[in-house]
N, C-alpha and C positions, 0 to 999 in steps of 0.2 A: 178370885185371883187378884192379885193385889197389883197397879199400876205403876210400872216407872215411872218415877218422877225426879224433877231437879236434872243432873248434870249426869245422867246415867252413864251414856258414852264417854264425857270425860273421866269415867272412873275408871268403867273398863280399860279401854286405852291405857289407864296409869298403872292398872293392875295387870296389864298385860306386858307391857315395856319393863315395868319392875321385874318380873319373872321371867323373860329373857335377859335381861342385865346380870341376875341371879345365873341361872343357867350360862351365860357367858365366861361369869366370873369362877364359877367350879368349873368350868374347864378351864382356864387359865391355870387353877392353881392346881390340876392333876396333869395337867400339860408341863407347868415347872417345877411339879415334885419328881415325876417320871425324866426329864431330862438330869434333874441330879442323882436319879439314880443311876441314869445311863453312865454319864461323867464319875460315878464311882465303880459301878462295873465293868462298865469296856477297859481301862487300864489294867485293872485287880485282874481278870479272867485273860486277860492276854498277857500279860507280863507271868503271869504263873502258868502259861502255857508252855510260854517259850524255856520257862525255868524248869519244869517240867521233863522239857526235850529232851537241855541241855545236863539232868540229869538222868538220862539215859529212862525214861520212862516216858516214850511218844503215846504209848497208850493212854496214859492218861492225860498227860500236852495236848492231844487231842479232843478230850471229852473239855478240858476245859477250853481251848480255841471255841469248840461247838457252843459250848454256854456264853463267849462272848458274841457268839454272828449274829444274833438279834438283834443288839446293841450297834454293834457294826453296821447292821442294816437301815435301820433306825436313823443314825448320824449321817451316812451317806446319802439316804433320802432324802432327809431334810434337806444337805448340803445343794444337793441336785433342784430342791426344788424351790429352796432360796438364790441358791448361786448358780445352776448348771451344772454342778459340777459332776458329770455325764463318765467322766472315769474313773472316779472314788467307788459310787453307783455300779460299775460295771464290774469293778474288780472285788468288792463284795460278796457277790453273788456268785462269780466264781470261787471265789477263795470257798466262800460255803460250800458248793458244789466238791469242792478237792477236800474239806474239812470231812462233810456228811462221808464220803467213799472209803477215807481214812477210817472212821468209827466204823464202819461198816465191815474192812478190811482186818482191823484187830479185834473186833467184840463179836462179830457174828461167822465171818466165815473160816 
């Protein structure tokens, strides 16, 4: 079996740090790919929601409302968990709550 020699640990060590910095940095960049997709589909799925409505077809205003709450969700958590902001956060989740009972209310019963 062959012995360590030289500067073993300081390799390790460099080869360890390198691969968390790596690992760091791919999340970073699916963390700021995923926020630009949020930024293009929370408007697009809400805005075609309410267009949706306000052409007399809730049924579907509502499936697409439903396609934006993740995103909605998403934003408000962050917000809450950068800023506090504890009623962006709360009203989400209901709005979902009232979003889900709507598709429920037209599509299933």
């Amino acid at each position: 079996m062959p012995e360590l020699t030289g500067n073993w640990r300081g390799r390790l060590f460099k080869k360890i740090t390198h691969n968390k910095l790596n690992r760091k940095k791919i999340k970073n960049e699916v963390e700021q790919d995923f926020n630009i997709l949020t930024q293009l589909a929370l408007p697009g799925f809400t805005i075609l929601s309410y267009l949706l409505v306000a052409m007399k077809r809730p049924e579907f205003g509502l499936i697409m409302s439903l396609l934006a709450q993740p995103f909605w969700l998403y934003s408000s958590w962050k917000a809450y968990r950068q800023l506090g902001q504890s009623g962006m956060f709360f009203t989400s989740i209901v709005i979902t709550i009232i979003v889900g009972w709507g598709v429920i209310n037209y599509w299933i019963l």
